[in-house]
C-alpha positions in Angstrom: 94.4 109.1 71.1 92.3 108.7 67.8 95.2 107.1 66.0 95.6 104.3 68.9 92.2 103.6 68.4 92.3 103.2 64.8 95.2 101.1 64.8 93.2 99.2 67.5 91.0 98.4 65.3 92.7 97.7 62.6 94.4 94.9 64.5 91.1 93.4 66.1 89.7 93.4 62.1 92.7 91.7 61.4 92.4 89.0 64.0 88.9 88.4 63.0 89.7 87.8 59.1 91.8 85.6 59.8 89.3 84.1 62.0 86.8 83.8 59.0 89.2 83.0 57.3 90.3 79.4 59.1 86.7 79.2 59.6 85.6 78.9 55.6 88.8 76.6 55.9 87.2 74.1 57.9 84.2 74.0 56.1 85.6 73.5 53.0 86.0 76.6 51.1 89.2 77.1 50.1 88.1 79.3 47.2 89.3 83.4 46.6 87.2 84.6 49.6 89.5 82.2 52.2 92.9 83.6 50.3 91.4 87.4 49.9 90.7 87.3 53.7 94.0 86.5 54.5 95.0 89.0 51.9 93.4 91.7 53.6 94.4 91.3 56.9 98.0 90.6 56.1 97.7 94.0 54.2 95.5 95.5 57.6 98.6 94.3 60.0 101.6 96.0 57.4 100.0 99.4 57.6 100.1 99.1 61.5 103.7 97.7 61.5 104.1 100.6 58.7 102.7 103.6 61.4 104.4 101.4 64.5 108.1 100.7 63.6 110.9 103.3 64.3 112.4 105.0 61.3 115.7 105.1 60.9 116.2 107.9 62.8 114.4 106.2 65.9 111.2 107.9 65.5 107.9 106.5 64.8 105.3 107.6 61.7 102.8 108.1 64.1 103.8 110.5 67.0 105.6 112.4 64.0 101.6 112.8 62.5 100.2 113.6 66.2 102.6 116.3 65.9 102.0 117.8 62.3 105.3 117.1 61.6 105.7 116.3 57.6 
């Protein structure tokens, strides 16, 4: 269960970057801070698609860590 809720939160951080994000947008600040929060949550959502998506062999990263399987 503590891995869902990581990756729960990972996404929700996510959503609310790019939130800021189209926030500083509007206002007018389209300087580093607007790209490096879009940065940082495209970076947040690949390393849940990277613990989420089946390997080739069907199974996925993160059941294979809930078991202590290397």
């Amino acid at each position: 269960m503590g891995m869902d809720l990581v990756l729960s939160l990972l996404v929700l951080a996510a959503v609310a970057l790019v939130a800021g994000a189209i926030v500083q947008w509007r206002r007018g600040k389209t300087g580093k801070q607007t790209g490096l929060l879009l940065v940082l949550a495209a970076v947040m959502i690949v390393n849940v698609l990277i613990w989420t998506i089946p390997n080739k062999d069907g199974t996925v990263p993160m059941d294979r860590a809930a078991e202590g399987v290397r």
